[in-house]
N, C-alpha and C positions, 0 to 999 in steps of 0.2 A: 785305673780307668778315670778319666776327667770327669767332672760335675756335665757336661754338653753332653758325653753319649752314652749319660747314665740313663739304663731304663729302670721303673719302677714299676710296682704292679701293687694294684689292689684288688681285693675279691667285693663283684656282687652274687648277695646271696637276693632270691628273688622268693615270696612267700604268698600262698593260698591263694586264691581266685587271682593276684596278681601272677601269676606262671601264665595262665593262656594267654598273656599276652606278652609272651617272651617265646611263646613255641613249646610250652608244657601242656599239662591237662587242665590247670587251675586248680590242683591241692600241690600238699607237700612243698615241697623248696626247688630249687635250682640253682645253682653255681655258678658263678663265669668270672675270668679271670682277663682284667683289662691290663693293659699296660699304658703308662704313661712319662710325660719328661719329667725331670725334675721343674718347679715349678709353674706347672699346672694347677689352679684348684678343685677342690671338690665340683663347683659349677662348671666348667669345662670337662672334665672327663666323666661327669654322668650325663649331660646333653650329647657328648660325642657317641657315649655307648648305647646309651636309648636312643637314639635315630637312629640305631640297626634295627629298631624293633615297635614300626610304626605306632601299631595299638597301642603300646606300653607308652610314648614318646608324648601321644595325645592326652593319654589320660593323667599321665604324669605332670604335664607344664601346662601353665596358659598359653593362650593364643598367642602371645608377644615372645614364647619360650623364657623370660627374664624371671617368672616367680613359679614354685611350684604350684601343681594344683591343688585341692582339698581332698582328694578320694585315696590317696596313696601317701603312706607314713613314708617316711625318710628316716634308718638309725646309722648312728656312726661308733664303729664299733661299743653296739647296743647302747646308746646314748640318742635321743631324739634329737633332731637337726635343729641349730636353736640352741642349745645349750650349752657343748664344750666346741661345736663345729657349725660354718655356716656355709653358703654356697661360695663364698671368697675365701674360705681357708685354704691356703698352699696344705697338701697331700705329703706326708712324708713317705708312702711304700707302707702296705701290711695291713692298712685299714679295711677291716670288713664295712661293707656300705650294704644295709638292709631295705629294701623296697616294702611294705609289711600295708597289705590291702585292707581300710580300712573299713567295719563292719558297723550297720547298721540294723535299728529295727527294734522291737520289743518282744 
């Protein structure tokens, strides 16, 4: 099969009060399994796959869509975004991508 019409795929798993804005109840997780080209990064196929899912897409990005927003964690295969991955990392296929709704309060 060529590198051109290689598909790849990575899982988001979607977590707690962030699910109801994916089409959940808002506990527990959610699954979904995206497909992409080869060299795509991480910042293109999570803005592609959140625009299927208004609320989550809002609360996820600024207004400009260019930086995330502050209420929703980003892991990459359980690594916070930032660390070993960033929104310009090329995707290799297999990476779990975590949405993980951040909690507030005392």
């Amino acid at each position: 099969m060529s590198t051109a019409s290689q598909v790849l795929e990575v899982t988001f798993e979607v977590t707690t009060w962030v699910t109801k804005l994916a089409g959940g109840d808002g506990t527990g997780s959610r699954m979904f399994v995206e497909r992409f080209a080869p060299g795509d990064t991480l910042g293109q196929v999570l803005r592609r796959w959140s625009a299927r899912y208004p609320e989550l897409d809002a609360a996820l990005w600024t207004a400009s869509r260019t930086e995330l927003g502050e209420h929703i964690e980003v892991l990459v295969n359980d690594a916070v975004l930032g660390v070993a991955h960033h929104l310009d990392t090329r995707l290799d296929g297999g990476e779990r991508i975590t949405l993980l709704g951040q909690f507030m309060g005392g």
